[in-house]
C-alpha positions as CSV (number, residue, x, y, z in Angstrom):
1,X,45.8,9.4,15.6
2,X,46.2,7.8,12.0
3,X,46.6,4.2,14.1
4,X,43.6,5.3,16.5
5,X,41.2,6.3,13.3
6,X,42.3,3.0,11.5
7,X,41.4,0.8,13.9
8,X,37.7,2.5,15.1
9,X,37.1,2.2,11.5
10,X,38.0,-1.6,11.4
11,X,35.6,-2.0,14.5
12,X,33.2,-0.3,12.8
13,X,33.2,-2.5,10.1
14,X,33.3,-5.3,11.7
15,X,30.3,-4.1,13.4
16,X,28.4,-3.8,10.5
17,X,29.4,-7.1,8.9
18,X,28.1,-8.7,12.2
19,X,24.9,-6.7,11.9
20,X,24.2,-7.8,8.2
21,X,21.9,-9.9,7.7
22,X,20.1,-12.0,4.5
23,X,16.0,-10.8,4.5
24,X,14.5,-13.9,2.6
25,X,10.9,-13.1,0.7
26,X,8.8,-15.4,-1.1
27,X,6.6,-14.2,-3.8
28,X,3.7,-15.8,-5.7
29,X,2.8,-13.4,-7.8
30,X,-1.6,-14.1,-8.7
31,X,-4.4,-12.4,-10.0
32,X,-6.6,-10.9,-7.1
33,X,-9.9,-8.8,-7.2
34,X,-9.5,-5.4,-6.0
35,X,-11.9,-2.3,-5.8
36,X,-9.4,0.3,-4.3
37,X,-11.2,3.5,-5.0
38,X,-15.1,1.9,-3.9
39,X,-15.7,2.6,-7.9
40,X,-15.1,-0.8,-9.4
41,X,-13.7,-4.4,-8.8
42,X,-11.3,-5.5,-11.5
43,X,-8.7,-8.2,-11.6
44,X,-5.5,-7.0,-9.9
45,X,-1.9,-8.7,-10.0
46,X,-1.4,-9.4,-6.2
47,X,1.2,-11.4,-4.4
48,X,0.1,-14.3,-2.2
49,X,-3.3,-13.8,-2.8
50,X,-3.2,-10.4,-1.6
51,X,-3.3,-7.0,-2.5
52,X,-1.8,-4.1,-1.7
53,X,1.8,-5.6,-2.0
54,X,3.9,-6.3,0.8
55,X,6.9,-3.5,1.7
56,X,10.3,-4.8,1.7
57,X,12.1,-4.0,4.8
58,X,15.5,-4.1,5.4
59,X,18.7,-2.3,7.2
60,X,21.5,-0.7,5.0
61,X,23.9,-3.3,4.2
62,X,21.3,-5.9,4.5
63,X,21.7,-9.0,1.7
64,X,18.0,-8.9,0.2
65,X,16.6,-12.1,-1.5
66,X,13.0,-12.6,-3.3
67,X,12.0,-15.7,-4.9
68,X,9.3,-15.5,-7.4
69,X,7.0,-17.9,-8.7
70,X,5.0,-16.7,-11.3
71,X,1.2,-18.1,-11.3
72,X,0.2,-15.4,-13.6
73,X,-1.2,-18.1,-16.0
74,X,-1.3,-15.8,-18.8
75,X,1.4,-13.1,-18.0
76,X,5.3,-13.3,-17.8
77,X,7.0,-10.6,-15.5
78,X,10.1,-9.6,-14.0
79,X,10.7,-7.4,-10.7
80,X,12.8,-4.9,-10.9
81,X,14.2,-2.8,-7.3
82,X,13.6,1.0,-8.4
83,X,16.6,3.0,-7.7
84,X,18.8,0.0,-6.5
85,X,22.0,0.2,-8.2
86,X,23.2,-3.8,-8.2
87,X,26.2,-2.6,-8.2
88,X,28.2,-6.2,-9.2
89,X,24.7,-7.9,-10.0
90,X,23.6,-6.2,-12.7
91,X,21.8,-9.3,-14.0
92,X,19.2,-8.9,-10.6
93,X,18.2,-5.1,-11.8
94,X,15.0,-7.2,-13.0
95,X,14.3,-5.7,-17.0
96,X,12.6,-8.3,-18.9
97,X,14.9,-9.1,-22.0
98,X,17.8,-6.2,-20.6
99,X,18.9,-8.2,-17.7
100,X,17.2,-11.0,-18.0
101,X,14.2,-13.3,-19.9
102,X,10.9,-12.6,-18.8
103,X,9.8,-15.2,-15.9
104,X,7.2,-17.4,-17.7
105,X,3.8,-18.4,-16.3
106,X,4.8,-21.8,-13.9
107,X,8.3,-20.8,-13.5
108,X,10.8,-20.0,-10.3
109,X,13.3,-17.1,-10.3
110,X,14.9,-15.8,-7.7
111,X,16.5,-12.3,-7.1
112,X,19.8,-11.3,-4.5
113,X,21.6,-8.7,-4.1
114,X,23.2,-6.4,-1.3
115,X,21.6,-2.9,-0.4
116,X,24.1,-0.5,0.1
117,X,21.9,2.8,-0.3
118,X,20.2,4.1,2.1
119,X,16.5,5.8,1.8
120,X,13.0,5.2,-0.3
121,X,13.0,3.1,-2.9
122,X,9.8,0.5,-4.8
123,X,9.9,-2.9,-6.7
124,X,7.3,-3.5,-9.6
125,X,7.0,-5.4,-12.8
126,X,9.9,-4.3,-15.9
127,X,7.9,-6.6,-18.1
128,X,5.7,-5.3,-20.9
129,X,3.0,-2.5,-19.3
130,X,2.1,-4.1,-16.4
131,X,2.9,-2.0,-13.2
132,X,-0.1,-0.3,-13.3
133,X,-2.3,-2.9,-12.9
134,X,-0.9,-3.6,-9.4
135,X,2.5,-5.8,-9.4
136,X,4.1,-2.8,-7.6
137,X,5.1,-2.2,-3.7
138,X,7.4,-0.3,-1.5
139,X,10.9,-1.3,0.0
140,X,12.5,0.6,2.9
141,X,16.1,0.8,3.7
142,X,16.6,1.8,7.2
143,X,20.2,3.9,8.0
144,X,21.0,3.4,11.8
145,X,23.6,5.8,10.6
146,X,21.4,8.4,9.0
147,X,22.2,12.3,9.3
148,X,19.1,12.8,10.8
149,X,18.4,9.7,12.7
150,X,18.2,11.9,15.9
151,X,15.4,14.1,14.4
152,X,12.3,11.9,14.1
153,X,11.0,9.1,16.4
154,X,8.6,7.6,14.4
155,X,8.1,6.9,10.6
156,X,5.2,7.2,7.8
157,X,5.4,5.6,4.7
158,X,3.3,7.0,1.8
159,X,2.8,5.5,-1.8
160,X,0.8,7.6,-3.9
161,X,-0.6,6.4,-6.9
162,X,-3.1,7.1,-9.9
163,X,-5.5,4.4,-10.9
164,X,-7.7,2.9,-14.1
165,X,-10.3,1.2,-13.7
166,X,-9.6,-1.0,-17.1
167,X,-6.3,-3.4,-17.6
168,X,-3.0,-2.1,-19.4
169,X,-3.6,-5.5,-21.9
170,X,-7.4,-3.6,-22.8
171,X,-6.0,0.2,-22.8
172,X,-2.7,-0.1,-24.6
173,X,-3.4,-1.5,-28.5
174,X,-6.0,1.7,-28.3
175,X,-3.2,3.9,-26.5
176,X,-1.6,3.2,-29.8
177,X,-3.7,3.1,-32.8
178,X,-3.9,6.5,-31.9
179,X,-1.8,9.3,-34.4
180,X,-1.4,12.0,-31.4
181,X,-0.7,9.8,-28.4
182,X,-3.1,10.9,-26.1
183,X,-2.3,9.7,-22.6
184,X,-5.3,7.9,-21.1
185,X,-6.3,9.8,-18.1
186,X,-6.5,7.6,-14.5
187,X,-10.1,7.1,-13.2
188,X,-8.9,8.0,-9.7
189,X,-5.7,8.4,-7.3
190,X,-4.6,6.5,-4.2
191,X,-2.3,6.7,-1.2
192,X,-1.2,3.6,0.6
193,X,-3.5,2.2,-2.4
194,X,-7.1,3.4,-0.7
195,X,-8.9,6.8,-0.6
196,X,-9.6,6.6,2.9
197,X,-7.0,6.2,4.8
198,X,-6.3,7.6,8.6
199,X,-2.9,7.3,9.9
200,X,-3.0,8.2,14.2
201,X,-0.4,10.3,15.0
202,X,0.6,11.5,18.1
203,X,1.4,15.2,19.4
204,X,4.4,16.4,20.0
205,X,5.8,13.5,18.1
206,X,8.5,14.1,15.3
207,X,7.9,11.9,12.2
208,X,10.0,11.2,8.9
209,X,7.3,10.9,6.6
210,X,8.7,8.4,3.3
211,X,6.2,9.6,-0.3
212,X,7.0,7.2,-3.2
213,X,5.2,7.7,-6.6
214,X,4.2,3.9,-7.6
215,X,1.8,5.3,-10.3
216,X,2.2,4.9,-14.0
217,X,1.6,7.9,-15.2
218,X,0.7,11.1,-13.0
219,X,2.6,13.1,-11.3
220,X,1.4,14.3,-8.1
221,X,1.4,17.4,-5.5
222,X,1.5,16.1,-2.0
223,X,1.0,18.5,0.6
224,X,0.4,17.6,4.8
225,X,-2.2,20.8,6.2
226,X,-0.4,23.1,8.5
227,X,2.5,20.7,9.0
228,X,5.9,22.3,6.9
229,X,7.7,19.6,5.8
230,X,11.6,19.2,5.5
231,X,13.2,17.8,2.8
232,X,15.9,15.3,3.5
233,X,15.9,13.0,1.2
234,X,15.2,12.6,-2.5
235,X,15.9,9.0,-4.7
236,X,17.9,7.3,-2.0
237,X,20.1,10.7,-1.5
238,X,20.5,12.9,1.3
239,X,19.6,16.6,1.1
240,X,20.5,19.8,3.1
241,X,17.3,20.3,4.8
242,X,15.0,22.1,3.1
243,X,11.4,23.5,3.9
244,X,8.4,23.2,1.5
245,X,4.3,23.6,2.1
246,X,4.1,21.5,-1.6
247,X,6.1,18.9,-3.0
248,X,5.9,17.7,-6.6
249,X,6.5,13.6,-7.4
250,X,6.4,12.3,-10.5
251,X,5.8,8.9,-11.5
252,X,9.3,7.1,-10.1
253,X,10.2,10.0,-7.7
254,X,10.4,9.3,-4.0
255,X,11.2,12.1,-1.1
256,X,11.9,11.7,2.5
257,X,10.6,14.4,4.6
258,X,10.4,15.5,8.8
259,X,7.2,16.9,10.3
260,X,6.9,17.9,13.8
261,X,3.7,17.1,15.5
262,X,0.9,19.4,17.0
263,X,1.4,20.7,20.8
264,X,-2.2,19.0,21.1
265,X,-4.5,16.6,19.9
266,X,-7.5,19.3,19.4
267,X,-8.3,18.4,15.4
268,X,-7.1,16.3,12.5
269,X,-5.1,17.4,9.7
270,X,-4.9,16.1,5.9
271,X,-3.0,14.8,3.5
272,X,-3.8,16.1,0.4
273,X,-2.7,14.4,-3.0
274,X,-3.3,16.3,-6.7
275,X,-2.9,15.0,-10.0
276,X,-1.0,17.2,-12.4
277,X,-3.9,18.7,-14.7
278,X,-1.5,19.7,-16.8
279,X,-0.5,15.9,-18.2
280,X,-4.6,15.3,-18.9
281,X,-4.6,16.4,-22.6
282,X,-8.1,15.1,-23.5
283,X,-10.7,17.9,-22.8
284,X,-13.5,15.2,-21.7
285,X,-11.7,13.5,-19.1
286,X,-12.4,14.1,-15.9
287,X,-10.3,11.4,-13.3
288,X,-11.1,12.2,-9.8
289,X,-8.0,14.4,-9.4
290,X,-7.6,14.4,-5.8
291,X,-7.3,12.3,-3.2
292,X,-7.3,12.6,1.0
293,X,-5.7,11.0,3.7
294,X,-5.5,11.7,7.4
295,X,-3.0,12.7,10.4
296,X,-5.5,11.1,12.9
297,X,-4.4,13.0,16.5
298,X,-7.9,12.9,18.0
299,X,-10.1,10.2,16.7
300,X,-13.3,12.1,18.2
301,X,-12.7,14.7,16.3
302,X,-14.1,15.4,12.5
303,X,-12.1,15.2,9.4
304,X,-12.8,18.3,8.1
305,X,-12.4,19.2,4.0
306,X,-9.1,20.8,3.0
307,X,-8.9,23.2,1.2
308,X,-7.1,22.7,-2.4
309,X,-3.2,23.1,-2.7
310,X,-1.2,25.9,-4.0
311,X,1.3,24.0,-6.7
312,X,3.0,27.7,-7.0
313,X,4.0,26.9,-3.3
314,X,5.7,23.6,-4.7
315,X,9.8,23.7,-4.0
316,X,11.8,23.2,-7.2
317,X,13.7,20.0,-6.8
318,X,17.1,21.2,-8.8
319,X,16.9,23.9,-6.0
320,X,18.0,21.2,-3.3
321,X,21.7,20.3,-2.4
322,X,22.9,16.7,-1.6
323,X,24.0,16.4,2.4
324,X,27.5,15.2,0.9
325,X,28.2,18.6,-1.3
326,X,29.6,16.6,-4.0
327,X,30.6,19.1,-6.8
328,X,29.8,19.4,-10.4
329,X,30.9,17.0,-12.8
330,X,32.5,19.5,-15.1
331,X,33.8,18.1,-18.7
332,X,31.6,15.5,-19.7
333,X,34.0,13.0,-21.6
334,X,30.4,11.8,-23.7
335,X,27.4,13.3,-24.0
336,X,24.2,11.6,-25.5
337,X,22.0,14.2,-27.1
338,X,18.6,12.7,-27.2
339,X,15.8,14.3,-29.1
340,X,12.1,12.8,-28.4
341,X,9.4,12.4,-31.1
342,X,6.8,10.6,-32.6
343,X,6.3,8.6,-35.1
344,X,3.7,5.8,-36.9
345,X,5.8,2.3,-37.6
346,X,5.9,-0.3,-40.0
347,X,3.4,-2.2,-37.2
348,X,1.2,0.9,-38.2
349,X,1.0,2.0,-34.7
350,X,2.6,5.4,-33.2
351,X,5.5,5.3,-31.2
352,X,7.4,7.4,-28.7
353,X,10.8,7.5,-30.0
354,X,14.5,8.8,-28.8
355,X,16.2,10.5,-32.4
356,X,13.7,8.6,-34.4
357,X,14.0,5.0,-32.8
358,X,11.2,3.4,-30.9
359,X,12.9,1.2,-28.4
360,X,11.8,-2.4,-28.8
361,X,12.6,-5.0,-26.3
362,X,15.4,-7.6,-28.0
363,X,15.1,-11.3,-28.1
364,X,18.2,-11.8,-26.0
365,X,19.0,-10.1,-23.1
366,X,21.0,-6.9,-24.0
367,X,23.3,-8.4,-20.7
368,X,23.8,-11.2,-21.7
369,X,25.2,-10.2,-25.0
370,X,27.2,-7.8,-23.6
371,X,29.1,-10.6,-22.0
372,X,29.1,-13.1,-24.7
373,X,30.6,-10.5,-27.4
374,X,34.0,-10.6,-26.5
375,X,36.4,-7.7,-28.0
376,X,33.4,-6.3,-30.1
377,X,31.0,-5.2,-27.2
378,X,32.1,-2.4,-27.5
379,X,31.1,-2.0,-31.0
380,X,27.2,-0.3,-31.0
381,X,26.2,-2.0,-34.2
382,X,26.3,-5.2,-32.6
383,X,23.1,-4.6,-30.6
384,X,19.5,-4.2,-32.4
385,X,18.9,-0.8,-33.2
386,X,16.0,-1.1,-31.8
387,X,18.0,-1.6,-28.6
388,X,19.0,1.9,-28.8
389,X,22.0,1.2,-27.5
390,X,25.3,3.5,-26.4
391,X,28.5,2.4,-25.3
392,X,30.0,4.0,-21.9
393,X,33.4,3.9,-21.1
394,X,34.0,2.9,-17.6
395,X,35.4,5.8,-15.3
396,X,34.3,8.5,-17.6
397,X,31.4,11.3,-17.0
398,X,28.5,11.0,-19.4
399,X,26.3,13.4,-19.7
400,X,22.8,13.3,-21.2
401,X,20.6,15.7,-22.6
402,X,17.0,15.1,-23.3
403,X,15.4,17.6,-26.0
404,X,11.6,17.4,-25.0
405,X,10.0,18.5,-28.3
406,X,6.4,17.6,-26.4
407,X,4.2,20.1,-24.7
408,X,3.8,18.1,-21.8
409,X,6.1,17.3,-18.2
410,X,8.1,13.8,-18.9
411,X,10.1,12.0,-15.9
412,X,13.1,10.4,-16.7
413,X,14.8,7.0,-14.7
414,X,18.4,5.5,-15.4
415,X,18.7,2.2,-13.7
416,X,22.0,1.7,-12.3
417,X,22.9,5.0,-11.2
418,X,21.5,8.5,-9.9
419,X,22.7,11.4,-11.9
420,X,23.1,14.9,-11.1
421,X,20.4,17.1,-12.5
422,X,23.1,19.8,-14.3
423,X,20.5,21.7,-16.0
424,X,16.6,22.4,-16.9
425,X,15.2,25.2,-19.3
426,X,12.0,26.6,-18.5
427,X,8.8,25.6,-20.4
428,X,9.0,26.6,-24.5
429,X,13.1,26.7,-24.1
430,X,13.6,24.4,-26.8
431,X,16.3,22.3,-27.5
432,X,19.4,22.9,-25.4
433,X,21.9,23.7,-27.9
434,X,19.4,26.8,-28.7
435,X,19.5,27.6,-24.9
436,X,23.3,28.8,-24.9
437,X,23.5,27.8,-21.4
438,X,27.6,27.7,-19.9
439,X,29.1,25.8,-17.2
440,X,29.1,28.7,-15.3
441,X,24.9,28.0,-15.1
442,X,25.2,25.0,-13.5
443,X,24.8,24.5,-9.7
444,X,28.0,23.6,-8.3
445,X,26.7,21.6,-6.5
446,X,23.8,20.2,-8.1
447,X,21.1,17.8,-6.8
448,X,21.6,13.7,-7.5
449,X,18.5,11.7,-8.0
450,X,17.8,8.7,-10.3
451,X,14.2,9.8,-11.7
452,X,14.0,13.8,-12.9
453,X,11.4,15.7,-15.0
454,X,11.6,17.3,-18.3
455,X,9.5,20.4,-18.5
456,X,6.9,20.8,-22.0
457,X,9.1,22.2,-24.8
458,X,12.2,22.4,-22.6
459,X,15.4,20.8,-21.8
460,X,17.3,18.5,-19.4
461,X,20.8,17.9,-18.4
462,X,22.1,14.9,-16.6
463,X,25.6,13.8,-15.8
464,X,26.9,10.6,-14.0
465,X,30.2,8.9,-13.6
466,X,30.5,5.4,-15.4
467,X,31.4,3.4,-12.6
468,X,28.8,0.4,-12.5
469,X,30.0,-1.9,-15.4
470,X,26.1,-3.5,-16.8
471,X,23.3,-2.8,-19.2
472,X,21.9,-0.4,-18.1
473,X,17.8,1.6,-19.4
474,X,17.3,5.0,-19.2
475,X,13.6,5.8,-20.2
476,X,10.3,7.6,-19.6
477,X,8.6,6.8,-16.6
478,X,5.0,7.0,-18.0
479,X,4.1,4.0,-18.7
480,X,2.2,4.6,-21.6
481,X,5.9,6.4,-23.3
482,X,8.0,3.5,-21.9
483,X,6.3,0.9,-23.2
484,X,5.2,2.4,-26.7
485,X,9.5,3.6,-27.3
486,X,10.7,6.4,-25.1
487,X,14.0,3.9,-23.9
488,X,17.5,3.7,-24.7
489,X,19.9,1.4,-23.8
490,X,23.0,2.1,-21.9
491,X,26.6,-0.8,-22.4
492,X,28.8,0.3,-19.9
493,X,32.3,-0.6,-19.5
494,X,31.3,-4.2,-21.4
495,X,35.0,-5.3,-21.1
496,X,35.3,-4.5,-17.3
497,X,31.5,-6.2,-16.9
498,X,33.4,-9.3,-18.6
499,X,36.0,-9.7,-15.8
500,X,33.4,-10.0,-13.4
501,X,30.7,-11.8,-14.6
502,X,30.4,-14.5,-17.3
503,X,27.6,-16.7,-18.5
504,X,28.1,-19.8,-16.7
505,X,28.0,-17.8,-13.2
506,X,24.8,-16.9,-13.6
507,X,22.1,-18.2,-11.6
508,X,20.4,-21.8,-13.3
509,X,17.2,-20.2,-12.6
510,X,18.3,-17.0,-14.6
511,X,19.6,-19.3,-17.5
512,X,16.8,-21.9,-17.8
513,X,14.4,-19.1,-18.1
514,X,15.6,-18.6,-22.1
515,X,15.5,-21.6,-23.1
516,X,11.4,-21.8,-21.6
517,X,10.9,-19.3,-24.7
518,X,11.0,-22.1,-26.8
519,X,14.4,-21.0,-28.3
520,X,17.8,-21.9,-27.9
521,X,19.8,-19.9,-25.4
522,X,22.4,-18.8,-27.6
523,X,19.3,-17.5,-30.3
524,X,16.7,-15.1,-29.5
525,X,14.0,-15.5,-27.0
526,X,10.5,-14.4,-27.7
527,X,9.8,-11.1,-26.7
528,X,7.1,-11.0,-24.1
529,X,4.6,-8.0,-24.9
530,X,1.3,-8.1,-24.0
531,X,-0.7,-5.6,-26.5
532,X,-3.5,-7.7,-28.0
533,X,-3.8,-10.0,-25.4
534,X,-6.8,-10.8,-23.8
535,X,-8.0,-9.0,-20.7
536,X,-6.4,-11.3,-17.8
537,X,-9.5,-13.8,-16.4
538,X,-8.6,-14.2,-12.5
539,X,-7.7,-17.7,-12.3
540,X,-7.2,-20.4,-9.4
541,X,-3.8,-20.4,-8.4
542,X,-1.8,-23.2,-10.3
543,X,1.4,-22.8,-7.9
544,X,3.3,-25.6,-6.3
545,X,2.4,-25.2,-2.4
546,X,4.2,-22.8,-0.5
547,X,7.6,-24.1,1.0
548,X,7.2,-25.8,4.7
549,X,10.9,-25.5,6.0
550,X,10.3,-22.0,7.2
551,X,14.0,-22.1,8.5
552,X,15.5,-19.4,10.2
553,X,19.4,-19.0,11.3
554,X,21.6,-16.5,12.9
555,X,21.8,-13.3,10.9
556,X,18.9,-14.6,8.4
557,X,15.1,-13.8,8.4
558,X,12.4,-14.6,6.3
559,X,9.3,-12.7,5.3
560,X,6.8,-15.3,4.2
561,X,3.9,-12.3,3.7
562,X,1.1,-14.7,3.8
C-alpha cells in the first residue's frame, strides 16, 4: 500500500508540474482620469492607460511574472503581491527600500515568483502612500484541488473600497501637521471600483463569491440580501464552513464565501457595503457611507432599496477554524511586545509609532543588508532604528503582541507569513499583560490569516513559525498609520537567507535600480516619500512602445491587458 501511495503521489506530481505554467504580464503603470463615484474626476494611477486595474489570474502552482515600467513621470513605486509569501524570493515581496529600491520614473523592473497558496489575494503600490490613489488590483489563484471545488459552479469577485476625492501627495503633509491624528474620512466607497454595479446571476446557480478590501483605510460590512453566506476562506486559508448574514473586512482582509441561488428569477437582491462609523473621528465628516451593488436574476425587474445592515449580525473572525485543524502554537520561543503611540518628531510632524519609534523607510534595502552583513546580521543594532528592526531565529515560534493604546479598530499585515490570531481582548481591555489571559484561553485551534484587527483600547496576540528566511514588515494597514510610522521590521533567520540568496543573484533590473538614486549601491539610496510633493499633473505617457514579440510557448501565456 506504502508502494501503491508513493507512486499515485509521484503521478500526481508530475501532473501538476506538467500543468504549471509561467502567466507573463506587462505593466505600464500611467496617470489616468477617473470619476468612479459620478462626484469628481481626478488623476488616477492606472495601468496601460486604463483604470480599474487588471486581475491577475492564475492556477495554484502557477510561475507568475509582471514587468513594470514605470511612466509615472513624477512618482517612483513598487508592487507588492498582498498575502503572497515568496517563499525563496523574498526580494519580489515588492516594499520600496525593504526588498528592494523604489522603481524610478523611466525605469523597468520586473517581478517572478511561484504561487503556491491557494485563495484571494491583491497587488498594489508599497511605495510611499500611494495605494489609495488607484495603483491597486486583485489576483486570483484558482485550486483545481480545492475542498470545496464541488460546491459552487460559478465565481464572483468583489473588491470593495473607500475613496477621496483629493490625492494622498495633497492629503498627507496636512494628515500630519496635525497633533491628534485625525484620519481623513473617504468621500465615498466602491465595489468592483463603481457605485453601480449589477452582476446577472442565475437561479439555482451555486456561487463562490471572492470580497477583497483594496481600500486604504476603512473597514467595511459586506452583506448579500437574503442570500446566507458560507465562509470558506479567509487570507488565502481554508475555513470549516461557517454561516454569516454580515461579514466584517478591514482594509487588507479578503474572505471567500458560497451562496446558493434563488429557486427563481422573480426579483433582484443587493449587495450592501458599510463603512465602519466607528473609525470617522471628526464630527463634521460625512463620506457617503454606503454603497450598493446588485445580484441581477431578472433584469426586468426593479432594484429595489435595501434596507441598512445589522453589524451585531457580523461573525467574529477568531471564531472560525482553519479546514487543516492545525493546533496551537503553544511556547512562543520570542515574543515582540509592541505598544502603539504617538508622538511629534524632530521633522515637527506627529507620528504613529511602535514603543516610541516611527518607522522610517531606510536608504538601503533592509534585504539587501541583511545579506551583505555577514556574521553580524544577526546583530539588531546594525539596522537604522528607525528600521525598527527584530531578529527571528529560523524554526522558532514568535509571537507578537500589539497593545493598542488608541480608541479606534487598527488592522494588522505581516508580509511573508499568516499568523494565527492566539488572542483579542475586548474593547477598553488594555494592555495584555493587564489582561491575565492563560494558554488555556486560547483556541486550540485558532484561525490563520495574514491581516487581523486590533479592537480600540484592546489587545492582540499573533503567533507564526519562522520558517521563511527574508525581511519581512509587519504594519498598520491604514494607510494614513503606515505611512506616518505604525511598521516594524522583521530579519528572519539572516544567516539561513544567506545560503540561498546573495547579492550578485539578484536580478540586474533589481540592482541597477539603486544606483538610479544617484548613490552608490553599497551607500544609501534616497528614500522615495512623496509628502510635499506636488499634486501629480496627468502627463502624456513617456514609455518606450509596448513590446511586439507577443510570443507564446507551451505551458506559457501572456496577459498583455491593453
Amino acid at each position: 500500500m506504502k508502494c501503491l501511495a508513493a507512486v499515485l503521489l509521484g503521478l500526481l506530481t508530475g501532473v501538476t508540474t506538467v500543468l504549471s505554467k509561467t502567466v507573463e504580464y506587462d505593466f505600464n503603470i500611467t496617470w489616468v482620469l477617473a470619476n468612479p463615484d459620478g462626484a469628481r474626476l481626478r488623476p488616477t494611477i492606472g495601468i496601460n492607460h486604463e483604470w480599474p486595474l487588471p486581475q491577475i489570474q492564475v492556477d495554484l502552482g502557477d510561475t507568475v511574472v509582471v514587468n513594470v515600467l514605470n511612466s509615472l513621470g513624477n512618482q517612483s513605486t513598487a508592487l507588492h503581491f498582498h498575502g503572497i509569501f515568496m517563499e525563496g524570493t523574498p526580494h519580489m515581496d515588492g516594499t520600496a527600500q525593504v526588498s528592494q529600491c523604489a522603481i524610478r520614473p523611466g525605469s523597468s523592473f520586473q517581478y517572478k515568483f511561484q504561487v503556491n497558496q491557494p485563495g484571494t489575494y491583491w497587488y498594489h503600490s508599497h511605495s510611499g502612500s500611494q495605494y489609495p490613489d488607484g495603483l491597486r488590483g486583485l489576483l486570483i489563484v484558482h485550486d483545481p484541488a480545492s475542498p470545496y471545488h464541488k460546491d459552487y459552479s460559478e465565481e464572483i469577485v468583489l473588491s470593495i473600497s473607500d475613496w477621496y476625492h483629493d490625492q494622498m501627495s495633497e492629503m498627507m503633509p496636512h494628515y500630519l501637521q496635525q497633533s491628534m491624528l485625525h484620519d481623513p474620512a473617504p468621500d465615498s466607497n466602491l465595489i468592483n471600483d463603481t457605485q453601480d454595479l449589477r452582476i446577472p446571476v442565475q437561479p439555482k446557480t451555486d456561487y463562490l463569491v471572492r470580497i477583497a478590501n483594496i481600500g486604504g483605510f476603512m473597514g467595511q460590512y459586506v452583506s448579500i440580501e437574503d442570500h446566507e453566506m458560507t465562509i470558506i476562506e479567509v487570507d488565502g486559508v481554508y475555513t470549516k464552513p461557517a454561516q454569516a448574514q454580515t461579514i466584517y473586512v478591514a482594509a487588507g482582509q479578503r474572505y471567500g464565501v458560497l451562496i446558493k441561488g434563488k429557486d427563481n428569477a422573480s426579483r433582484n437582491y443587493a449587495i450592501t457595503v458599510t463603512m465602519d462609523k466607528s473609525l470617522i473621528m471628526m464630527a463634521h465628516a460625512r463620506p457617503q457611507v454606503t454603497v450598493t451593488g446588485w445580484l441581477v436574476y431578472n433584469e426586468a425587474q426593479p432594484l429595489d432599496k435595501p434596507g441598512d445592515i445589522d453589524i451585531s449580525e457580523a461573525i467574529d473572525d477568531i471564531s472560525l477554524e482553519p479546514y487543516d485543524s492545525e493546533p496551537l502554537f503553544t511556547k512562543p520561543d520570542q515574543s515582540i511586545i509592541l505598544n502603539m503611540g504617538v508622538a511629534r518628531l524632530e521633522d515637527g510632524n506627529s507620528h504613529w509609532t511602535f514603543n516610541n519609534i516611527a518607522y522610517t523607510p531606510p536608504e538601503y534595502p533592509t534585504l539587501y543588508k541583511a545579506i551583505e552583513a555577514g556574521s553580524i546580521s544577526t546583530n539588531d543594532a546594525i539596522y537604522n532604528q528607525s528600521s525598527n528592526a527584530f531578529i527571528l531565529a529560523e524554526n522558532q515560534t514568535v509571537e507578537l503582541v500589539v497593545n493598542n493604546g488608541h480608541m479606534s479598530r487598527h488592522p494588522f499585515h505581516l508580509h511573508g507569513h499568516n499568523f494565527q490570531v492566539v488572542y483579542r481582548s475586548e474593547s477598553g481591555a488594555g494592555n495584555f499583560a493587564d489582561t491575565r489571559a492563560t494558554e488555556g484561553e486560547f483556541p486550540q485551534v485558532p484561525i490563520r490569516r495574514d491581516t487581523a484587527t486590533v479592537n480600540p483600547g484592546g489587545n492582540l496576540v499573533l503567533r507564526f513559525r519562522a520558517t521563511n528566511p527574508g525581511v519581512w514588515i509587519f504594519h498598520c494597514h491604514m494607510e494614513w498609520h503606515a505611512y506616518s510610522g505604525l511598521v516594524i521590521t522583521l530579519v528572519e533567520a539572516p544567516l539561513a537567507l544567506q545560503e540561498r540568496l546573495q547579492i550578485s543573484a539578484l536580478p540586474k533590473d533589481h540592482l541597477e535600480a539603486c544606483p538610479r538614486q544617484n548613490l552608490p549601491t553599497e551607500l544609501a539610496v534616497e528614500n522615495d516619500a512623496v509628502v510635499g510633493s506636488e499634486e501629480a499633473a496627468v502627463e502624456a505617457d513617456a514609455a518606450t512602445p509596448d513590446k511586439a514579440d507577443h510570443q507564446e510557448g507551451s505551458g506559457h501565456e501572456r496577459n498583455w491587458n491593453r
